[in-house]
N, C-alpha and C positions, 0 to 999 in steps of 0.2 A: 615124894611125888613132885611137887614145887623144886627141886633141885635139879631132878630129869629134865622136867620142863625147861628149865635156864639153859641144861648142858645140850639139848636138842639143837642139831645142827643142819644148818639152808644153806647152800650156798655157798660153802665155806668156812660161815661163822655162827654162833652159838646163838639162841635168843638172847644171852644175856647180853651178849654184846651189842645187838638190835638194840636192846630197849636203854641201854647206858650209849649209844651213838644218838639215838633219835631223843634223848630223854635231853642231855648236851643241848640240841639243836633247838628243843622246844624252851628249854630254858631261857638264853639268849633272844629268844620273839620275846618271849614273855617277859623278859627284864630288859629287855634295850632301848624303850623309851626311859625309864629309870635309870638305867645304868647314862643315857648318853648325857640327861639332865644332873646326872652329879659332876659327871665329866668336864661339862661346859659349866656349871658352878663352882669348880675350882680351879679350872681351865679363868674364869671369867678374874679373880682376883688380881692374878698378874695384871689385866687390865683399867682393874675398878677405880685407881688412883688416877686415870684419863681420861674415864668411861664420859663424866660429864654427866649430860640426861637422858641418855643410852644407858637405861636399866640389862640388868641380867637376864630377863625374859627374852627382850632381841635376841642375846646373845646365844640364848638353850633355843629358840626357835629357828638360827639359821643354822646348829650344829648339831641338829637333833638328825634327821635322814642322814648328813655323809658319818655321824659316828657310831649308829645307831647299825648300818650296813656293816657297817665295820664288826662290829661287833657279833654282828650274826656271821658274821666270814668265818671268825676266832672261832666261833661255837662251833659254827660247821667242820673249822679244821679237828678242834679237839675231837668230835666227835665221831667222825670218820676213819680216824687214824684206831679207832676201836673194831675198825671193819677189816678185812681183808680178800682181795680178788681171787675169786676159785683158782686151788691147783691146776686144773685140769683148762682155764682158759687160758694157758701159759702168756701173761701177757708182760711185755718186755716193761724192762725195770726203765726209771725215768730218764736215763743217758743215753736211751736208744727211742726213737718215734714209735709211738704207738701209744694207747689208750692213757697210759700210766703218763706220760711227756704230756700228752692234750692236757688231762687234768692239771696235773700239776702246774705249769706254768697259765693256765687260763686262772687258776686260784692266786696266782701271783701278781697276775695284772689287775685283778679284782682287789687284791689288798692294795698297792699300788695306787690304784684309780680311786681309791676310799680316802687313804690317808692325802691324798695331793688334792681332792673335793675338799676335803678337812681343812687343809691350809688354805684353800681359796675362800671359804666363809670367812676366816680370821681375817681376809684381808678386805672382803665385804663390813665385817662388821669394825675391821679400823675404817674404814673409808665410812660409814657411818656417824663412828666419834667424829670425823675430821667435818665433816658435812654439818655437824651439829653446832662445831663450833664455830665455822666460816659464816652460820649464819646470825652470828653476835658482832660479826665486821662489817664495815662501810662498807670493803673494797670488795668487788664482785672478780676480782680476779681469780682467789682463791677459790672458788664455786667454779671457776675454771677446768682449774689445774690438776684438784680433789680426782673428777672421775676420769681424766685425763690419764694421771700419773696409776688410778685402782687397775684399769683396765688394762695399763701395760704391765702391773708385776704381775695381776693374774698371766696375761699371756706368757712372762717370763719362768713363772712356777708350771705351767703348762706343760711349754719346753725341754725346761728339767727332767719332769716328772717321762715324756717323749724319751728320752735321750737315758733316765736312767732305768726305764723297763726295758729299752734295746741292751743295755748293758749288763746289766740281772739277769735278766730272763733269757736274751735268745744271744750270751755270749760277743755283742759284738763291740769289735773295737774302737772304741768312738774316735778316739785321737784320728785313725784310719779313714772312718768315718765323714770326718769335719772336712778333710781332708781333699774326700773325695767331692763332697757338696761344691768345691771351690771347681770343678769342672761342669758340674751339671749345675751353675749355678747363674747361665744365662740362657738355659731352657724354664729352669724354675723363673727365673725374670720374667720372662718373657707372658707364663701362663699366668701368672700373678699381676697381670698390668697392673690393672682397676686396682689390686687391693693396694700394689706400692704406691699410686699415685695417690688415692686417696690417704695413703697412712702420710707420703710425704703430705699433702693439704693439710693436715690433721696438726704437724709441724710448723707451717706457715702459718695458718689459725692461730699457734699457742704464740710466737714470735712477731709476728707480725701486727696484732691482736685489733684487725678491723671488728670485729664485736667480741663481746663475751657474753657470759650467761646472763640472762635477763634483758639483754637486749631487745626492743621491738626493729627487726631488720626486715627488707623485702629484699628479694631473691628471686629473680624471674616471676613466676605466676604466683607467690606465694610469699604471702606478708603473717608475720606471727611475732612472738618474743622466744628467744633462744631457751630450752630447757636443760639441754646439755650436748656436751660435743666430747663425740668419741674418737677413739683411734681412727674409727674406718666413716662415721657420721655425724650429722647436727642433726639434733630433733626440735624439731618448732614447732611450739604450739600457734595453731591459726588462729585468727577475728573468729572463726565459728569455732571453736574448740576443737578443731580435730589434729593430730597428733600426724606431721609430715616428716620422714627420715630423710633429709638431703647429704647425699654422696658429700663428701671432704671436700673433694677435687671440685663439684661444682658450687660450691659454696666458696671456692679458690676463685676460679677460672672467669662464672659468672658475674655481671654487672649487682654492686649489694649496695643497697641502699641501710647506713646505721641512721631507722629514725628517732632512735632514742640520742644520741649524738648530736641533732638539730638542736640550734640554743635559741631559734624562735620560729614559728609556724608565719607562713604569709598566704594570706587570703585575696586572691582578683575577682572582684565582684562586677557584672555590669550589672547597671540599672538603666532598664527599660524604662523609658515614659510613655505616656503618651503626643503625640504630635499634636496634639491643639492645645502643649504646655507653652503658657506666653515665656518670651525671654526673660523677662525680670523673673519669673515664678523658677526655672530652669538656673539662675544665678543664684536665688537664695536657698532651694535646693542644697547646690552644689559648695555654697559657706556652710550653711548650716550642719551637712555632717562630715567636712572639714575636721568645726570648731568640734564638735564632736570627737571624732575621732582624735584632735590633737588635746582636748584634756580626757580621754578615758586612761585611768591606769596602766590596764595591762597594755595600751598599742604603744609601739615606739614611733619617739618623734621621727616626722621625713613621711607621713602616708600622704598618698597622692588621689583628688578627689578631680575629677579633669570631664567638659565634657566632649567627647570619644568622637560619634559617629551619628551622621544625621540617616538611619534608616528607611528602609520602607516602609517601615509602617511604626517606628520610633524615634526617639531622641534618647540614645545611650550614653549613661554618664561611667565613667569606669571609676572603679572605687578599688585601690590598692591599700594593703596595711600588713604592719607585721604586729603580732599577737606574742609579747614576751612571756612565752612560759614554753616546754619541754615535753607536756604532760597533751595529745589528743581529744584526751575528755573535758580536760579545759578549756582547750582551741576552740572547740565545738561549742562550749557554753558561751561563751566569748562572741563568737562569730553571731549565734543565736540571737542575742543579748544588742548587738549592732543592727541585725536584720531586724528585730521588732523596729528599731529608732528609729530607721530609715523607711518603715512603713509611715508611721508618722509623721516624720520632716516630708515626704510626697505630699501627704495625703490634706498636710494641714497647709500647704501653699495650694491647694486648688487643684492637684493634678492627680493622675494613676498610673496603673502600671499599665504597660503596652504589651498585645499581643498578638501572634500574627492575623492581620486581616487584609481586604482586600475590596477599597469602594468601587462602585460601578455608577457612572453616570447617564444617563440616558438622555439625550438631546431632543428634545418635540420641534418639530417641524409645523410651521403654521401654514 
């Protein structure tokens, strides 16, 4: 009875063959997280003697989806080829268009586009080791160059992978091909501005190297430290943490300010007084945070304490100084650190700060 049943035929094909096609295909779901995790564990040795502190789990987590697809493709193929297309939908064999062609080479590309996913995690997860150990160096160049250099092999493996599905799958001749690209290849220019310019920027950035990664730079509206610079952009993180993409080209082209490049920060202060400060009070003032500022550590000698401009409704002393350090949050404590002292030196000669006012006198008439 059980034997009828297997030889019962749908369609063309037998149950048995139903349930050894779909039995394949279930198999493959069910074992392809497994199967991909051994894969990438002995996939993973070749690399283990560089891995560094890029364990194996990185490695089974970024090759677990494009191997895991893969694998279900395999299953799908083994299993299908158990099938066969009704006699009677006479449908043309795979070297003529029609259903048989679709399938076929649409399973092709799918293998294709699996194994070329495949080699771009490997090249994620070297660009990983290499990130891991750029950050055991001084030099921030290499933090540079790292996603610089990942992001063109991937687009190169890309390419390939472009180039040899046209030549597998839909016969075509690539030598013919390249060939042909050399005439339509100031229309392609043309449509691609933005991206050449930017990828040329992208070029100048690495060569020219007005900042690199960790940089605090400002760029038009937009002051941040450099997180990474791609082919086509620079990403800056901002003062409020939000994550900015600027174009290559205008990170070229634009006025860039490197404030991590500054070797001292200068602070122009005026101080306001008030007008009924006597002159001798307004001189010792003006010694006083002088001498000040020329023994504090961090100011470099040569700061300028001068008094400025006799206002309407003050006596402005200006207070120039450069703060030797590299680092803004110290600029700031520094800076802080002077303004309290100078409330003091005001305050302790007899005078205050001045703010905008405006006396009115009124005359009596007898």
């Amino acid at each position: 009875m059980s034997t009828e049943f297997l030889n019962l035929n749908f369609l063309g094909n037998t149950v048995e063959n139903y349930l050894w096609c779909f039995g394949i295909i279930l198999f493959g779901i069910i074992f392809q997280r497994l199967l991909s995790r051994v894969f990438a564990l002995l996939l993973y040795r070749i690399f283990k003697k560089y891995s560094g502190n890029v364990g194996v789990k990185e490695f089974q987590d970024l090759l677990h989806r494009p191997f895991a697809t893969f694998v279900i493709l395999v299953a799908g193929y083994i299993g299908f080829n158990y099938l066969e297309f009704p006699v009677n939908w006479n449908v043309a064999p795979e070297e003529k268009f029609g259903l048989r062609m679709v399938i076929h080479r649409s399973y092709l590309i799918a293998v294709i586009i699996s194994i070329t996913w495949v080699f771009l995690r490997i090249v994620d997860f070297m660009g990983l080791i290499l990130i891991d150990r750029a950050t055991r160096t001084s030099s921030r160049l290499d933090d540079q160059l790292i996603p610089f250099f990942k992001d063109g092999l991937k687009i190169f493996i890309a390419i390939l992978c472009f180039f040899f599905i046209l030549a597998s799958v839909f016969n075509v001749n690539i030598v013919t091909l390249i060939g042909g690209l050399g005439i339509g290849g100031l229309a392609v220019a043309l449509a691609a501005k933005e991206t050449l310019e930017n990828l040329l920027g992208s070029f100048t950035i690495f060569l020219d190297k007005p900042f690199v990664v960790g940089d605090h730079v400002k760029v038009g509206a937009f002051q941040g430290h450099v997180e990474t610079i791609g082919l086509r952009s620079t990403r800056i993180r901002t003062l409020d943490k939000s994550l900015v993409t600027v174009p290559n080209k205008k990170m070229v082209d634009a006025e860039l300010e490197n404030i991590t490049q500054r070797t001292m920060w200068r602070s122009r202060t005026v101080v306001s007084l008030i007008c009924s400060t006597p002159q001798d009070s307004v001189q010792k003032i003006i010694s006083q945070i002088k001498e000040f500022l020329d023994h504090h550590p961090k100011i470099r000698e040569g700061s300028t304490v001068n008094f400025d401009i006799i206002g309407q409704s003050s006596l402005d002393v200006l207070t120039v100084y450069f703060v030797r350090t590299t680092d803004a949050d110290e600029f700031a404590e520094v800076k802080e650190e002077i303004n309290f002292r100078i409330m003091e030196i005001v305050r302790s000669n007899g005078s205050d700060f001045a703010y905008p006012s405006t006396s009115i006198y009124i005359e009596k008439n007898n």
